[in-house]
N, C-alpha and C positions, 0 to 999 in steps of 0.2 A: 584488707582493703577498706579505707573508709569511704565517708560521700565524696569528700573532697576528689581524690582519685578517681571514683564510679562516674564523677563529671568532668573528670578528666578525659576520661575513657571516652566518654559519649561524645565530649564537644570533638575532639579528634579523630571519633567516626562519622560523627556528622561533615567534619571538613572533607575526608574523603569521600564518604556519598556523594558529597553535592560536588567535587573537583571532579570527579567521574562522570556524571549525569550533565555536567555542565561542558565538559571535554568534549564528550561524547554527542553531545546536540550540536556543539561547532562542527564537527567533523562531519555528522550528517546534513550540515545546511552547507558543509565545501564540496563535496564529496556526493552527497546525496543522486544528484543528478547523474552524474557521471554513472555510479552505481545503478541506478535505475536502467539505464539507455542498458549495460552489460547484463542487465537482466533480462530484460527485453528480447536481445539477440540469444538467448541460451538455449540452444539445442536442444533435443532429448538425450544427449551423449550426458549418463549420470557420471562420468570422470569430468567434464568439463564443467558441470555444475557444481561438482562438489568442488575444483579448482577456485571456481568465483564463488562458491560459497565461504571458500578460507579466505578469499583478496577481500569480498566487501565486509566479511566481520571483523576483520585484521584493520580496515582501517576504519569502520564506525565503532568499532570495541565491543559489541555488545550483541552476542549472539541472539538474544531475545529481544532484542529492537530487528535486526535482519530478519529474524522469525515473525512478528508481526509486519514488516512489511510483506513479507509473501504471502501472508493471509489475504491481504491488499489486493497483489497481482494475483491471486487466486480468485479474490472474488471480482476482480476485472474480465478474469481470462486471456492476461497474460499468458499464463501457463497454466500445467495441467499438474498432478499432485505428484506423479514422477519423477517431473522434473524438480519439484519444492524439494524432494526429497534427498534429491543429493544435494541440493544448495544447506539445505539444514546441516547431515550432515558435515558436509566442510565448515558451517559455521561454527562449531562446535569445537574444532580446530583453531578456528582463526581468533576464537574467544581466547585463549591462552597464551596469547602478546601481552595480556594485561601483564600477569602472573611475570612473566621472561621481565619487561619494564620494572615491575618492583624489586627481582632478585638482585639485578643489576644496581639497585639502589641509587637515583641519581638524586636525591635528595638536599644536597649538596646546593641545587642547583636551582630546588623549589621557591626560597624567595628573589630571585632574579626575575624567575619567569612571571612571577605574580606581577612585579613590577611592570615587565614588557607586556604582559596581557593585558594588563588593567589601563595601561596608555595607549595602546591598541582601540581595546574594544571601548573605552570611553570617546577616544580624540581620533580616531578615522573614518574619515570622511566617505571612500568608500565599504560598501555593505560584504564583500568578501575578505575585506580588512579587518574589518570588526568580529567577523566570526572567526581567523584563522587568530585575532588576540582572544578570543572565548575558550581555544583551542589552548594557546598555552596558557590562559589565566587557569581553564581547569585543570590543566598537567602541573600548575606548580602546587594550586590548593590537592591538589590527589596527594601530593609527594610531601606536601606539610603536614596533612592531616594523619598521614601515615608515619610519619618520623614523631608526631606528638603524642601517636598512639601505643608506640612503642617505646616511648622517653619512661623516665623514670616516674614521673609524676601519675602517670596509668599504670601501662600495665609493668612497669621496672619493680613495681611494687610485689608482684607477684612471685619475684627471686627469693623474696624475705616470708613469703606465705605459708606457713607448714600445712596450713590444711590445701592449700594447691597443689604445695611440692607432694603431697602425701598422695591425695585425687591422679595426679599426673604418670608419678611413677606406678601405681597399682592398676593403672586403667587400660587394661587387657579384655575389656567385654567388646567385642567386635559392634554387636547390635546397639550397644550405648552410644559408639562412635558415630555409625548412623543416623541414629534418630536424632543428635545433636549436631549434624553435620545439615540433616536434613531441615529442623526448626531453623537452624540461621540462616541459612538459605532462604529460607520462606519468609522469615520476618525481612530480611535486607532484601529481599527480591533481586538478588542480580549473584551470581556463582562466582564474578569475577571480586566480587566487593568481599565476598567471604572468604573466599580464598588469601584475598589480602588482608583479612580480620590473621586469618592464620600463619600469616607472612610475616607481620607485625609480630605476633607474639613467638616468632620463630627467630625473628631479627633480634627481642632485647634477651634471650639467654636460648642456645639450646636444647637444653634441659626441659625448658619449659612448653617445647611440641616435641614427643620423642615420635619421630617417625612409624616406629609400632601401633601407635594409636593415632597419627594422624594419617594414616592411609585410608581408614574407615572413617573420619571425619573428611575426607575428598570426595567419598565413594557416596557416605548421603547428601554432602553439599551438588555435587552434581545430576543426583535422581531430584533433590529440590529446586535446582536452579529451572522446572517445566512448570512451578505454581506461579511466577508470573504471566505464562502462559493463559495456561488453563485462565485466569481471574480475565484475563484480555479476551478469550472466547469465551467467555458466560453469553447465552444469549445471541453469538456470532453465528453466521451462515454456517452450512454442515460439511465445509472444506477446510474452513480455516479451522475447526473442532478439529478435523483430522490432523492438519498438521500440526496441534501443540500436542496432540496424542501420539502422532509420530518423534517430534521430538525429546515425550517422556521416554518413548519405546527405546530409544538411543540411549540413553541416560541407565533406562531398567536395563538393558541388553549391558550395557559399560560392568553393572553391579552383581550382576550375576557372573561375569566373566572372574572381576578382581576380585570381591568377595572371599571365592574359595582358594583361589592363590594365595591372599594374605593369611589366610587360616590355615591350609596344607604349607605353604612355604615359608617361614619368617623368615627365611633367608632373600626372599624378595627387599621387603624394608631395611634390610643389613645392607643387600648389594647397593641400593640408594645412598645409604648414606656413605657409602666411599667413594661417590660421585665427587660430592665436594664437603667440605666443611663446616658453610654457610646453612644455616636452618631455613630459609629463606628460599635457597638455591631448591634444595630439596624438596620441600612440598610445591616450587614449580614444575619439579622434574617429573615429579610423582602425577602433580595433576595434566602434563603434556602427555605421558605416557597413556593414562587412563582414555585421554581422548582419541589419543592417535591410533593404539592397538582398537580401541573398538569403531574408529571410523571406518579402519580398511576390515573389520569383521563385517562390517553393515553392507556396506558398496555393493558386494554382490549379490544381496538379496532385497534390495531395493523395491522387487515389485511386489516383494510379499509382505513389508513392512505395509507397501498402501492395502495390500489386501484385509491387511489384520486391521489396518485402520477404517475400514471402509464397514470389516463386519461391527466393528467397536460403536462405530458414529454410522448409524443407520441414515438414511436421507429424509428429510421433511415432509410430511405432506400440509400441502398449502390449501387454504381453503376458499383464499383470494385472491384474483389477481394484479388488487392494484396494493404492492407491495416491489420493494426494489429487488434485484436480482444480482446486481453487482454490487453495487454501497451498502457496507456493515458497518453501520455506527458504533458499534461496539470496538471497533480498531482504527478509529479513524486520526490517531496522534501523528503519521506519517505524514506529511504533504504530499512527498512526490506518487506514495501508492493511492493514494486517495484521489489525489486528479487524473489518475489512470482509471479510477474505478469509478467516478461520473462519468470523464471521457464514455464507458464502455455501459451508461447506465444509458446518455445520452444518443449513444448510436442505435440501441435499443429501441430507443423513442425514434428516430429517425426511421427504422427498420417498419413500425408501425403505421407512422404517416406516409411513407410511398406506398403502404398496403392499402390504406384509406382512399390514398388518392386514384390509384390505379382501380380498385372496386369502383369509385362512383365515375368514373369517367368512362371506365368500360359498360357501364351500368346505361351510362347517359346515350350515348353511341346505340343501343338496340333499345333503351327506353325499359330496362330492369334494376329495380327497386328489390328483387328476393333475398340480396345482401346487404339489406339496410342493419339491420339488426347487428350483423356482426360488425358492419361500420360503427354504431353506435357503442357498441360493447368496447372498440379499440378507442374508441373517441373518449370514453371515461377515463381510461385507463392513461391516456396523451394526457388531459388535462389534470390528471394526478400525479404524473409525471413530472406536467412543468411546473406545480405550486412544489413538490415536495425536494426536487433535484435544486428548486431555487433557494427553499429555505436552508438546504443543508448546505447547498456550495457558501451561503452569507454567515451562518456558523465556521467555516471552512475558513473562509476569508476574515475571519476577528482576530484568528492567529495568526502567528509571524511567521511569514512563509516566503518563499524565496521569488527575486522578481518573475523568472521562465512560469514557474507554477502558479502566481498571483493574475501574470499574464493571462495565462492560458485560462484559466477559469475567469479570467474577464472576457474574454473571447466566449465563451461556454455561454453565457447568461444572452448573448446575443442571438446564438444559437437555438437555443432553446423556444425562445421567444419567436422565432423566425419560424420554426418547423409546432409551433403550436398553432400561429396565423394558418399555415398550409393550412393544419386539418381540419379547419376552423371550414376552408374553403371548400375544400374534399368534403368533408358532411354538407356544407349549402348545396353542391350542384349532386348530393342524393335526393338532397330535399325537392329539387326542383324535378327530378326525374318520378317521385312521389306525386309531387303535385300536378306532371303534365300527363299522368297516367289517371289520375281519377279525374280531372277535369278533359282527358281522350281527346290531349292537344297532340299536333304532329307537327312535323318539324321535315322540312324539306330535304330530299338526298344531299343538294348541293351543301345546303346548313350542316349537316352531318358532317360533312367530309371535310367542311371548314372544322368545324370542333375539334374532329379526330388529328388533324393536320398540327395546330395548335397544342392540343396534346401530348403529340407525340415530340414533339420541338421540348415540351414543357418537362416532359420525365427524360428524354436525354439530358437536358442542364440541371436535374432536381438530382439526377445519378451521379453525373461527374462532380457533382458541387459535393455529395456525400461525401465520394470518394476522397478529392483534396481534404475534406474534413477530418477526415478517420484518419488518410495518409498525412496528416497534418503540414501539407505542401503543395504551393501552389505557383506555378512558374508564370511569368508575365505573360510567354507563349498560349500556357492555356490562359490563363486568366482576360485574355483575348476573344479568346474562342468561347469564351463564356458569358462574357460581354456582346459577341458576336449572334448569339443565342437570343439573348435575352434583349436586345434590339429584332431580333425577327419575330418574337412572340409580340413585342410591342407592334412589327409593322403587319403581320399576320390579323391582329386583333382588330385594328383600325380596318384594316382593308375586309375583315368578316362583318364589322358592321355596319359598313358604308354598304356592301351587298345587303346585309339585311334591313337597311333602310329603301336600298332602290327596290326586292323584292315587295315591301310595303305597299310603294306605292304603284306597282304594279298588280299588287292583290293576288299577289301568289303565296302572301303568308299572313297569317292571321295576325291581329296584334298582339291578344293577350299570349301568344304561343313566344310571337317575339320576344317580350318584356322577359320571360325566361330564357327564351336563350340568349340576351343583353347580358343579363346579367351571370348567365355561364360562361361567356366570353368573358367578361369582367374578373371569375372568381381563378381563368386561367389564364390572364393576366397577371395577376396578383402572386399567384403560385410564381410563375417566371421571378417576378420580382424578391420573393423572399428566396427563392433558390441561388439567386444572386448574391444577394448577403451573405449565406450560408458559405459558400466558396470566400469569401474575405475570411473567414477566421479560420483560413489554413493560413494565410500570409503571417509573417512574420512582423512587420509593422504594424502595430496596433493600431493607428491613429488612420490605418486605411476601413475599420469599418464599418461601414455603409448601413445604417438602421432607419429604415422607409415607415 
């Protein structure tokens, strides 16, 4: 084989790579969503997981894209690692469409589609057009690059090779197969791309993958195809470590099964090939098999695989707390699991400021300040929250991401912003409970029970506003009732301090005691009003929200 050929080879795996990766990005900006929402609803039933584990790899292609988004919903809290684990499994499965697609050979049919993609995604005006022509633009470049790779000019050349035909026919070392199965795999990073490396060279002669040896070339491409993994959790939260470790565990559990069958039985590799004729055919068959017999070996011991992952990937100890819990930058290439996983960074924060708010109000109400401290300690931690959840949704948003998800994390930034104001106000009225305790100001019953009144009006619409937020739904009915709200804390507010001006000037309340509670009445005011905002970015209409 000379150079000419050796860049033969290459430019014709480079077109497949990139027909593949390019496919497969369409598919997940059509699809994505959809996919996401099925994930979301997934039960703990590990049959039903592993069911939608095979439909969403089956139609994103790529069982280590499905795998890194569950890292996603794992570090959201979508789900929990049981559940990951049968979705892996089945995806694992649903990764071998690729394989079935190439034995089929539609090749025939890859410069049409190039055409129709490239007219598509250049000349369509709308944005789901454009990526379903991304979709066959990559299906025809996958199927050209693959027909190129396999032409004469590459690997055709390897018919005439006696030092291959030599290499080929004598290569009976099981463990060579392996370790070569397992390198290509790690350098192409995707199992389904190597597989077609081996489909390719199965398509231009038979001779040139005898199934004897390329059963062990399946068996390490598939314990390799968990190094893109692993390289996506370097550094990743200690959930999403387990599941690329449970997905190697699948892969190791596959190699230990086939392994000793191809070595006890060569009559296995023989019965394959009187399947069919086609070299092509057969290392799909081979590699459907390997997946399928070790999915249903896995199924039923599901909770031991997280076990074994669990002792594998110990749990972190953290030293601080103003660090994220949900968002792992380290896998953040998904869209849609990524806006699941601020969504869930951000309800956090949320979770924080009704704590702040409720300490210092309850604080203000008997005049205790002994939880100032841990107010402060949540107040750092809120405004570290909203610098660091802002900068990474604006890295988030440089990419191309689909309109619901662009949406949605524009709604987010609003959010955020709105429930930083709360705590902002939640720490002043500690402040002032602070200050009318060392200067042994008081504050009259009926002041009180204004306050507490207001209040309490304020954490019911601060609650329900959460709620539509998290439920990301808001109906007109309530959105009424929350308007309805947030006009009584306004007409509450005027009417506590028109009382606490007539108490003035009847000298039943001090002044400097007033100016504090003015302006506690003032700071639960303000709360109503961002809790208001906070309810618009469940709606669906963007251009309804409201920033005071």
């Amino acid at each position: 084989m000379g150079i000419s050929n050796i860049i033969s080879l290459l430019g014709g795996l480079g077109l497949f790579l990139f027909g593949m990766k390019y496919m497969s990005d369409g598919l997940n900006q059509v699809a994505g969503n959809k996919m996401r929402l099925l994930l979301e609803k997934l039960t703990r039933n590990r049959f039903k997981g592993f069911l939608l584990g095979v439909l969403v790899t089956a139609v994103i292609q790529s069982s280590s894209a499905t795998t890194v988004m569950l890292m996603g919903f794992l570090n959201a809290g979508i789900m929990d690692l049981a559940q990951a684990t049968g979705v892996i499994i089945g995806a694992n499965i649903g990764t071998t469409i690729t394989a079935v697609l190439i034995a089929i050979d539609v090749s025939a049919i890859a410069p049409f589609c190039i055409f129709i993609g490239t007219v598509m995604a250049l000349f369509s005006k709308k944005q789901t057009q454009k990526f379903i022509g991304q979709i066959i633009l990559g299906f025809g470049v996958l199927f050209f690059g693959l027909k190129y790779m396999s032409g004469p000019e590459a690997m055709g050349v390897l018919k005439t090779s006696a030092a291959f035909q030599t290499f080929i026919t004598k290569a009976n070392n099981p463990f060579l197969g392996l370790l070569i199965g397992f390198i290509m795999c790690s350098v192409l990073q995707s199992s389904s791309a190597s597989i077609g490396v081996l489909q390719a060279l199965a398509m231009t002669s038979a001779s040139l993958m005898p199934m004897k040896f390329a059963i062990y070339l399946i068996i390490g491409i598939n314990v390799g195809s968990a190094m893109p993994l692993f390289l996506s959790a370097l550094g990743a939260k200690t959930n999403a470590k387990r599941a690329a470790v449970i997905y190697f565990i699948f892969d190791f559990v596959g190699m230990l099964i086939f392994t000793p069958i191809a070595l006890i039985f060569p009559q296995y590799a023989e019965w394959i090939t009187t399947l069919s004729d086609n070299g092509s055919v057969q290392v799909a068959i081979a590699h459907i098999i390997f997946k399928v017999v070790t999915a249903f070996v896995m199924l039923p011991f599901i909770k031991w695989v997280v076990k074994l992952s669990e002792v594998i990937i110990k749990p972190k100890e953290h030293d601080t707390r103003l660090r994220f819990e949900f968002i792992d930058k380290k896998i953040s290439e998904n869209p849609i699991s990524t806006a699941l996983q601020i969504g869930s960074e951000v309800e956090r924060m949320a979770r924080l400021v009704r704590h702040n708010f409720v300490i210092a109000c309850e604080g203000f109400l008997v005049m205790d300040n002994s939880k100032h401290r841990e107010l402060e300690e949540n107040e750092e931690l809120i405004n570290w929250l909203n610098h660091n959840i802002s900068d990474f949704m604006i890295t988030v948003t440089s990419k191309e991401i689909t309109g619901d998800v662009s949406e949605y994390i524009g709604k987010l930034f609003h959010v955020i912003t709105d429930l930083e104001r709360i705590g902002d106000h939640a720490e002043n009225i500690m402040r002032r409970v602070t200050t009318a305790k060392e200067e042994n100001y008081e504050f009259s019953d009926i002041g009180i029970a204004e306050f507490k009144e207001i209040y309490e009006v304020d954490l019911e619409l601060l609650d329900r506003a959460l709620g539509a937020f998290t439920n990301k739904h808001l109906t007109d009915a309530e959105e009424h009732q929350l308007h309805y709200l947030e006009d009584t804390i306004d007409y509450l507010t005027l009417q506590a301090q028109d009382n606490h001006v007539q108490r003035l000037r009847e000298k039943k309340c001090h002044t400097s005691s007033g100016v504090i509670f003015t302006k506690a009445l003032q700071d639960l005011e303000r709360v109503g009003d961002h809790s208001y905002n906070i309810a618009w970015a469940a709606r669906i209409d963007k251009d309804l929200i409201r920033q005071i």
